[in-house]
SELUMVO-509255 format. One record per residue (C-alpha): x, y, z; chain. Coordinates in Angstrom, 1 decimal. Layout:
# SELUMVO-509255
((X, Y, Z), "A")
...
//
This chain:
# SELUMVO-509255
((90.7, 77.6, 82.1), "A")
((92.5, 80.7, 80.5), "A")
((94.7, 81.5, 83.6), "A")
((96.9, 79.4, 85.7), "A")
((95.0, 78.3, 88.6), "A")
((98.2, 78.7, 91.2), "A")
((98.5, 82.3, 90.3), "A")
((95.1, 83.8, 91.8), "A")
((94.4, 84.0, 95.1), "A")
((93.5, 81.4, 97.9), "A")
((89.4, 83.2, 98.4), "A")
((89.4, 83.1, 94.4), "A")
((89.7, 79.4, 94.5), "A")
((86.9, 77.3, 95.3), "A")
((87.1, 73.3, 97.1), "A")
((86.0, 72.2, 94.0), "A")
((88.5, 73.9, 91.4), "A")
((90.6, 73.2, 93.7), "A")
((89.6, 69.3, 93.0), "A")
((89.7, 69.7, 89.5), "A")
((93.1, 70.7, 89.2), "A")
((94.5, 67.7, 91.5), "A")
((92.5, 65.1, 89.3), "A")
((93.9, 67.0, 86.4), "A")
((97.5, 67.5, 87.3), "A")
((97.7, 64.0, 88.9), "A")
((95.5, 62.0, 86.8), "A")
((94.3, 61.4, 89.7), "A")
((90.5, 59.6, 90.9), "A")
((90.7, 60.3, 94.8), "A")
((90.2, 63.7, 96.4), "A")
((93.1, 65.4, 98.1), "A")
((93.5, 65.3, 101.4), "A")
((95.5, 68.4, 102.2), "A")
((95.9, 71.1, 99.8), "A")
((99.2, 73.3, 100.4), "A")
((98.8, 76.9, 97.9), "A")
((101.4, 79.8, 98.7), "A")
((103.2, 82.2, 97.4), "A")
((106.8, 83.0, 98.4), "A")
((108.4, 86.5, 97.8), "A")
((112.1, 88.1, 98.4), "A")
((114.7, 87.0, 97.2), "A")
((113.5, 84.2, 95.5), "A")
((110.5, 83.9, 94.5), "A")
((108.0, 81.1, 93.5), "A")
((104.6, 80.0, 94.0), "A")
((103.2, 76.1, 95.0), "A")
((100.1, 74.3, 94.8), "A")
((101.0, 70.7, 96.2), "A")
((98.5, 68.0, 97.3), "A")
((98.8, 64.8, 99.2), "A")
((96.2, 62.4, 97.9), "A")
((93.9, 60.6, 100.0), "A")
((95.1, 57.0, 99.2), "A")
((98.9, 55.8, 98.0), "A")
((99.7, 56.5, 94.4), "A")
((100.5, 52.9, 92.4), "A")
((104.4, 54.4, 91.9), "A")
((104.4, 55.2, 95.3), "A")
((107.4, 52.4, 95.8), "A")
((109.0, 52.1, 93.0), "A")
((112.8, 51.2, 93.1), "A")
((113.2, 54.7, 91.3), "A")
((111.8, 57.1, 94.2), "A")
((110.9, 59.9, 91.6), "A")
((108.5, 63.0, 92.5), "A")
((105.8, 63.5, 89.9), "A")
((105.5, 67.4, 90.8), "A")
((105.2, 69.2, 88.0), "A")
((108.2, 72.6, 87.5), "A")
((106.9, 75.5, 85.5), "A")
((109.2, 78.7, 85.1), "A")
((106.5, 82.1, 84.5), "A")
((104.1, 79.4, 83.4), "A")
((106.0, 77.6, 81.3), "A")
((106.0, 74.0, 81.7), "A")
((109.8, 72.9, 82.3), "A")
((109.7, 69.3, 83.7), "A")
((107.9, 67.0, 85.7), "A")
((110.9, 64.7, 86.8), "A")
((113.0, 67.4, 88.6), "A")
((115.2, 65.5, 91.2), "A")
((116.4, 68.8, 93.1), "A")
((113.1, 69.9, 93.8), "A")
((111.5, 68.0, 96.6), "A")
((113.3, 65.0, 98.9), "A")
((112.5, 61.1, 97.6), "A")
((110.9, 61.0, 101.1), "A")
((108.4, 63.2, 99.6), "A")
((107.2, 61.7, 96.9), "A")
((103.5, 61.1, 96.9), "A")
((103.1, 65.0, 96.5), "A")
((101.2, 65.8, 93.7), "A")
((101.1, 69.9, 92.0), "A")
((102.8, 72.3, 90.3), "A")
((105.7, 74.6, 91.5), "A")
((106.1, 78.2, 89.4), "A")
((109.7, 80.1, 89.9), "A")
((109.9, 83.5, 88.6), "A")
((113.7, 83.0, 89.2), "A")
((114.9, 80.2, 87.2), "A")
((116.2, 80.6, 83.8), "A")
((113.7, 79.1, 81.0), "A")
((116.4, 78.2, 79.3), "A")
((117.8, 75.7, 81.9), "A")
((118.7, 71.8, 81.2), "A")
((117.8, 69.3, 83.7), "A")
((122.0, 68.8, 84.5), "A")
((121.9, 72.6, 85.4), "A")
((118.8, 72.4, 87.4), "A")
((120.5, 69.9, 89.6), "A")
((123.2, 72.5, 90.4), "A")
((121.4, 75.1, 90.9), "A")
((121.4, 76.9, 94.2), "A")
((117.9, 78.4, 93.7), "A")
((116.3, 75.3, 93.2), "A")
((118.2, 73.7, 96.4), "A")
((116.6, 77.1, 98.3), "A")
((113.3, 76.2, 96.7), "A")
((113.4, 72.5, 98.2), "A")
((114.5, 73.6, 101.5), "A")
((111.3, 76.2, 102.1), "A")
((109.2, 73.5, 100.3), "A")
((110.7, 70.8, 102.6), "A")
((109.8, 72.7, 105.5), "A")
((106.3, 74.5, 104.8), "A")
((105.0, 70.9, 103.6), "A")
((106.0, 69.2, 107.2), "A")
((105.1, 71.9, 109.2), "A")
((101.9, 71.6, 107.9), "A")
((101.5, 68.0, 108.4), "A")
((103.1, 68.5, 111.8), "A")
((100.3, 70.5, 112.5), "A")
((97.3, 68.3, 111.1), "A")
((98.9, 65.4, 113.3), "A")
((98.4, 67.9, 116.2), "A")
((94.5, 69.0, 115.8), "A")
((93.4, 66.1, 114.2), "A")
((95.2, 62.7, 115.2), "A")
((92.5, 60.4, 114.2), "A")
((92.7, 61.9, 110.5), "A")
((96.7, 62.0, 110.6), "A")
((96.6, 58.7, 111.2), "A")
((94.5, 57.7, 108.0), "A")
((97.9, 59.9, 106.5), "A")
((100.4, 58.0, 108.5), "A")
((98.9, 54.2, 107.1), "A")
((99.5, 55.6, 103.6), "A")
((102.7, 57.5, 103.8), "A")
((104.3, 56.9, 107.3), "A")
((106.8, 54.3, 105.3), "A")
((107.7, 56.2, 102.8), "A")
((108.2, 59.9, 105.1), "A")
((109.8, 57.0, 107.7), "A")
((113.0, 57.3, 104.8), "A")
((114.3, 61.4, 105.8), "A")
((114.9, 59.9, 109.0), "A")
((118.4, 58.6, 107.5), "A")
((118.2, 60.4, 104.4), "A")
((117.5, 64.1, 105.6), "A")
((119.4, 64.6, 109.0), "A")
((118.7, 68.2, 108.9), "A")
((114.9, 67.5, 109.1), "A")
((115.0, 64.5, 111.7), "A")
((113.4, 65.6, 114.6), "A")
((110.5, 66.8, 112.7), "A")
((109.9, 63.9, 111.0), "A")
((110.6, 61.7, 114.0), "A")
((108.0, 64.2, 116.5), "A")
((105.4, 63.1, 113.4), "A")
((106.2, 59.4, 113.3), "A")
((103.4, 57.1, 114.6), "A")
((103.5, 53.0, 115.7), "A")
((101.9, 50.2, 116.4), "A")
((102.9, 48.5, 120.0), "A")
((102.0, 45.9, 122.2), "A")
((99.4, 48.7, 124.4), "A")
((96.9, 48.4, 122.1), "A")
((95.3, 49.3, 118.3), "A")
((95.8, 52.6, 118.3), "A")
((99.0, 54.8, 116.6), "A")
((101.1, 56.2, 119.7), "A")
((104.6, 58.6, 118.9), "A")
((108.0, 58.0, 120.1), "A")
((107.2, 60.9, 123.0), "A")
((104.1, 59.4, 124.3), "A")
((105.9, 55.9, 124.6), "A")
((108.6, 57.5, 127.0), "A")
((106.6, 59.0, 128.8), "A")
((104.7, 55.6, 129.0), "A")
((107.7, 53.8, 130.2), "A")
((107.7, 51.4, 133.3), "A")
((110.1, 52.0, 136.3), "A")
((113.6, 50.6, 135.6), "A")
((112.6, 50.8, 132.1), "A")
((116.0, 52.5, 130.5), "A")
((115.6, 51.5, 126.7), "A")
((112.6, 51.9, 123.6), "A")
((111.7, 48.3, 123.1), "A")
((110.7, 47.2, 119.5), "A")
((110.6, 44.3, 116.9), "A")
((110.8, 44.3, 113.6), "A")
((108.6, 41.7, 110.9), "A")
((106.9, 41.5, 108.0), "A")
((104.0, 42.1, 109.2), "A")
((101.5, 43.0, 112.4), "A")
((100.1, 39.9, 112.8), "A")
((103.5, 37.9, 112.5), "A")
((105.4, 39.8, 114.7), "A")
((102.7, 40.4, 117.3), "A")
((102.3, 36.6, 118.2), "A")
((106.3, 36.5, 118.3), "A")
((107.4, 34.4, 121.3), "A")
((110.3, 36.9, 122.5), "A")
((107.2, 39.5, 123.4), "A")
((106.1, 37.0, 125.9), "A")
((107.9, 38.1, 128.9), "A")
((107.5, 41.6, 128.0), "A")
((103.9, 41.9, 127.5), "A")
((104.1, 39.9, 131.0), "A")
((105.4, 42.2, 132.7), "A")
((103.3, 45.3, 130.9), "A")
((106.5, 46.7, 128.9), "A")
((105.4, 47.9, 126.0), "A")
((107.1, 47.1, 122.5), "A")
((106.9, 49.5, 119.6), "A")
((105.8, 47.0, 116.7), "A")
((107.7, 47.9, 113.4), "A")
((106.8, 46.4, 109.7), "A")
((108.1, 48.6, 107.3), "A")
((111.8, 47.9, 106.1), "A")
((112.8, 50.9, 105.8), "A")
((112.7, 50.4, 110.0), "A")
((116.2, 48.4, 109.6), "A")
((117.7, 51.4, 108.5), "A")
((116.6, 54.7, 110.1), "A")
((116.7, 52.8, 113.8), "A")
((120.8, 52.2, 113.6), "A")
((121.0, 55.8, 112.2), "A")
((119.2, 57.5, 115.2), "A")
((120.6, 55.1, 118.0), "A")
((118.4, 56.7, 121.0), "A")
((115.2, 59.1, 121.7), "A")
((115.2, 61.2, 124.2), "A")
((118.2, 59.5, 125.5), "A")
((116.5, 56.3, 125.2), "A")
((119.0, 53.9, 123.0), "A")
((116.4, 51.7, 121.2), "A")
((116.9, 47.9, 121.9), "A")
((115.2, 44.9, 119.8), "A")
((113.8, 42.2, 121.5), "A")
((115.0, 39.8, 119.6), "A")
((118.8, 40.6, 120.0), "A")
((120.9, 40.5, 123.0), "A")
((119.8, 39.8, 127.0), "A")
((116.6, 41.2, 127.1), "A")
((117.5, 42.7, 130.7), "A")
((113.4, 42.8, 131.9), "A")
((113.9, 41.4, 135.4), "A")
((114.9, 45.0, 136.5), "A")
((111.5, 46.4, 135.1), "A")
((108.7, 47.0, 138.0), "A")
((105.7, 44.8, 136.4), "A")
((102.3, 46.3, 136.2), "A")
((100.2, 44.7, 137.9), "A")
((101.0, 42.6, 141.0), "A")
((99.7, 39.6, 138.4), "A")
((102.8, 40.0, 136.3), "A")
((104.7, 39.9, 139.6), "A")
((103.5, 37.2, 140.9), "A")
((104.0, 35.2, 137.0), "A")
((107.7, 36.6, 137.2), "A")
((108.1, 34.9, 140.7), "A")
((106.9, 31.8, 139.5), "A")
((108.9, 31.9, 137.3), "A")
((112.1, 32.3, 139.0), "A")
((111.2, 29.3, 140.9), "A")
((111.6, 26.8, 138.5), "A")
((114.2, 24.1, 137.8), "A")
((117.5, 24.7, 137.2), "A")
((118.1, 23.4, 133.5), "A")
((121.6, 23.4, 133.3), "A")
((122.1, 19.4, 132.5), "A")
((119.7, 20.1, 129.5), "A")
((121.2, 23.3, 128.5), "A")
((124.9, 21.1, 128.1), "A")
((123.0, 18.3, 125.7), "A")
((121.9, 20.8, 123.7), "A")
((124.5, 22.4, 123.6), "A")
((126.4, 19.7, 122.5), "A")
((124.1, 18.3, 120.4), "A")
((123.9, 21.1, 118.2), "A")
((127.2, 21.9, 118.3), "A")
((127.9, 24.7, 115.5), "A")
((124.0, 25.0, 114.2), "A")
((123.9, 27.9, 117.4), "A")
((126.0, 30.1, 118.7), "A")
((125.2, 29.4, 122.2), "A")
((121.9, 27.7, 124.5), "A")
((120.5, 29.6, 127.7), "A")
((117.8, 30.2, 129.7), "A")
((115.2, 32.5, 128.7), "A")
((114.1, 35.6, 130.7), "A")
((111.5, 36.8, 127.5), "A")
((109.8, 33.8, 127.0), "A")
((106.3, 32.5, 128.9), "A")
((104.8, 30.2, 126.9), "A")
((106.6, 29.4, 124.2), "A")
((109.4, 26.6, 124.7), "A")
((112.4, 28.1, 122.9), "A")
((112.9, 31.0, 120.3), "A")
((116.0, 32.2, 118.6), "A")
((117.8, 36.0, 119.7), "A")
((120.9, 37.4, 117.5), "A")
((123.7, 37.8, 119.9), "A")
((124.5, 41.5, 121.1), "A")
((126.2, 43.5, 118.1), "A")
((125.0, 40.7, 115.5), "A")
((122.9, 42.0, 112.6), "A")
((119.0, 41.8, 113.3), "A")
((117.7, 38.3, 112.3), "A")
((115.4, 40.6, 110.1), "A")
((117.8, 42.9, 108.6), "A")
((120.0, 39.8, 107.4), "A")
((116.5, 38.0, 105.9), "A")
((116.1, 41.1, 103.9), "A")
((120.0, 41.2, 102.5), "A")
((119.8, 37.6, 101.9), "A")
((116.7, 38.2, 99.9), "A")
((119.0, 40.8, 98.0), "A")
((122.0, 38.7, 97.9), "A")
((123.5, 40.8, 99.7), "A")
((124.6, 38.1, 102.2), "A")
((124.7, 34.2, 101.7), "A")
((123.8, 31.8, 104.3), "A")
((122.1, 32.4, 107.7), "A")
((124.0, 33.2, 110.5), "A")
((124.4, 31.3, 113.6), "A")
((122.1, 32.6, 116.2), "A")
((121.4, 31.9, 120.4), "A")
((118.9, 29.1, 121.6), "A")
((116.7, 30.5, 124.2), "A")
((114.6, 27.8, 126.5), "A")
((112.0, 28.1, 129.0), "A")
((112.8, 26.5, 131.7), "A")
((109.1, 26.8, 133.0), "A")
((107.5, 25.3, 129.7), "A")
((106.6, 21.5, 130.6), "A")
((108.3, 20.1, 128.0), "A")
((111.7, 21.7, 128.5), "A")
((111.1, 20.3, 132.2), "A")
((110.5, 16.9, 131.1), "A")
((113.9, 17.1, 129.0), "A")
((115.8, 17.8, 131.7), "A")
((114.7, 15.2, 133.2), "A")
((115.7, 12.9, 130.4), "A")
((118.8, 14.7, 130.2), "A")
((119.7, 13.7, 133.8), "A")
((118.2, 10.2, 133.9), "A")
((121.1, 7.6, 133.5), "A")
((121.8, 5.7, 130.2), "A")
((120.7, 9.3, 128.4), "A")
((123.6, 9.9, 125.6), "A")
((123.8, 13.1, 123.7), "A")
((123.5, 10.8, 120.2), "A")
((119.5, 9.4, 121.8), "A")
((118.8, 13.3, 122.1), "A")
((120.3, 14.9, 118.6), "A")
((116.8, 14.5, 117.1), "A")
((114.9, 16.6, 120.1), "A")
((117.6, 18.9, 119.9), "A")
((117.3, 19.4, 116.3), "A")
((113.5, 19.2, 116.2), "A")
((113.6, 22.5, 118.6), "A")
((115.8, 24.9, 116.9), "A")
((113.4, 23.7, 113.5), "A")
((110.8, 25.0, 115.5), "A")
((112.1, 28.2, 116.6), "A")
((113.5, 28.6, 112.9), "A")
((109.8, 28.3, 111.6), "A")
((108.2, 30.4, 114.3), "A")
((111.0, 33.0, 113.1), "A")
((110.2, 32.6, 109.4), "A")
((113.2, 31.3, 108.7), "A")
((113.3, 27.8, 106.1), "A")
((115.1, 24.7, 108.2), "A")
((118.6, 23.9, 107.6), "A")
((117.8, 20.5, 105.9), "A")
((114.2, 19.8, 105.2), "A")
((114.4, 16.3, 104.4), "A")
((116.0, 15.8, 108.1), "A")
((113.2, 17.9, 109.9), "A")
((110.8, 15.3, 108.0), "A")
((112.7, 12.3, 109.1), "A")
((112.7, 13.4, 112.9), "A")
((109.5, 14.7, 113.3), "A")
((107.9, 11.3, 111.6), "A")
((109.7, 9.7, 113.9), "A")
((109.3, 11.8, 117.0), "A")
((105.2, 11.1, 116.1), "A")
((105.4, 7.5, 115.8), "A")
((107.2, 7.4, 119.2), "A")
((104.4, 9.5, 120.5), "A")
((102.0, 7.1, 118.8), "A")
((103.5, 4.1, 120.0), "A")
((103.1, 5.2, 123.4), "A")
((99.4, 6.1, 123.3), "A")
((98.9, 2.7, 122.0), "A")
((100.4, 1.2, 125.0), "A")
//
């Protein structure tokens, strides 16, 4: 059209011009779903018609984090890579943004410096998360179409932009253990159990991986629920923040998971718990292993997370997250894996029938290195995590089946 579209006024502006202009200025397919069109006057003055799209952009994670809003200065097109103008966490905004302030002559090195543009991203910064703010408020089901898209990517200010946290961290949405839906960081305290003093969550790859983890077995037992987190931009913004609400946020895979002083839900959970505590003392097994293993763990305990499973691996209180160091290694950022705590069951069946071969006489810690073994594989794969010597994991468990074979022969 003749005119720029971002200087009339809002009623002059139909849905579908509106539509046209997003396709054209984002060579974009999808329609918009929210359109943000002001005008700012005073002391500085500019104008913005920004759009989040309705489904991710294909740049949306590239390594470079650039904004693809457009900068025009009285119309005239300036640049559409402007770093100062809007926070990497913002990226997938799509428009235009007209200053009648900025000099037409000015280079992008300038720009960077400039305090107009850094008042021009503050007010932008603001307006565009108050307004999602807002949408998450009147219409949750549609904000949380928003929040599958962009949630990982807006997740980033919560380290990057400390002077916009809370905002960002009142919007946030997650997954747990309660159920399907998106719940906020507010709704799960308010949620919380009696005796419950920390925000529970785990970190994975992904939903289904990290939902059939065996360290959410006594928790889900006892109704806690566990914030489920997939995104790794997670590892980062959670050390940053520490607490919610005065709530420090604790993983469930690191340290003593501390659930016995948690009221359970349902007098069913209670009862499981007491069952539980009424099982075997272990100890004789938990010294074989110990030994057996020797420098492959840091340490062998009893479990107070786990239910069903027979043993899983924890990082030891202050140890990076078993997550955290997959994704540095990946980097090479860190070599090796680091040596980690053997949880056991003591109420699985097959942890009871090893302490009973661990106290039956003629038992040597050399006729038991293979079991020993054979279990921390296991809670290595159940992790994710590769075993320590493949070819030694093949040998064993060959030979743990033929034993098993041999028997039901017999």
């Amino acid at each position: 059209t003749a005119s720029a579209l971002w200087t009339r006024t809002k009623k002059d502006i139909t849905d579908e011009q509106y539509k046209e202009f997003y396709h054209h200025a984002a060579h974009a397919f999808d329609d918009p779903w929210m359109t943000l069109h002001n005008q700012v006057e005073g002391v500085l003055s500019y104008t913005n018609l920004l759009f989040i799209p309705s489904s991710p952009p294909f740049d949306l994670f590239d390594p470079q984090r650039k904004q693809r809003v457009k900068l025009y200065v009285r119309k005239v097109f300036i640049t559409d890579d402007c770093e100062g103008l809007l926070p990497p966490y913002l990226r997938f905004l799509r428009g235009i943004v007209d200053s009648e302030d900025l000099s037409l002559n000015v280079s992008r090195e300038m720009l960077q410096n400039d305090p107009k543009l850094a008042k021009i991203k503050n007010g932008l910064t603001k307006r565009v998360l108050g307004e999602i703010k807002k949408k998450a408020e009147k219409a949750p089901e549609d904000y949380a179409t928003f929040w599958q898209n962009f949630g990982a990517v807006l997740k980033e200010g919560l380290y990057e932009d400390p002077a916009n946290r809370e905002k960002i961290l009142h919007m946030a949405r997650f997954h747990s253990t309660r159920g399907d839906g998106l719940i906020s960081l507010d709704a799960y305290v308010e949620a919380m159990n009696e005796g419950q003093d920390a925000i529970y969550y785990i970190t994975g790859d992904d939903l289904d991986h990290v939902t059939s983890s065996p360290q959410l077995e006594g928790f889900k037992a006892r109704g806690v629920e566990v914030l489920l987190l997939t995104d790794p931009v997670d590892e980062f913004w959670i050390p940053s923040l520490g607490s919610h609400a005065d709530k420090p946020f604790k993983s469930v895979t690191q340290g003593a998971a501390d659930i016995d002083k948690i009221t359970a839900e349902s007098d069913a959970a209670e009862k499981k718990d007491d069952k539980a505590k009424k099982t075997p003392d272990v100890a004789p097994l938990i010294a074989v292993l110990k030994e057996a293993l020797a420098d492959a763990v840091k340490d062998v305990c009893v479990s107070e997370r786990l239910t069903d499973s027979a043993v899983c691996l924890v990082a030891g209180e202050g140890d990076m997250d078993m997550r955290l160091e997959r994704m540095m290694r990946q980097h090479q950022h860190t070599q090796g894996t680091s040596t980690r705590i053997l949880e056991v069951n003591p109420a699985h069946p097959l942890i009871k029938r090893l302490n009973r071969l661990a106290k039956a006489k003629g038992t040597t810690i050399g006729s038991m290195t293979d079991t020993a073994h054979l279990l921390l594989d296991q809670a290595r794969i159940v992790e994710g995590d590769p075993v320590a010597d493949a070819a030694a994991f093949a040998r064993r468990l060959a030979a743990m089946m033929e034993k098993g074979l041999a028997g039901a022969t017999a």
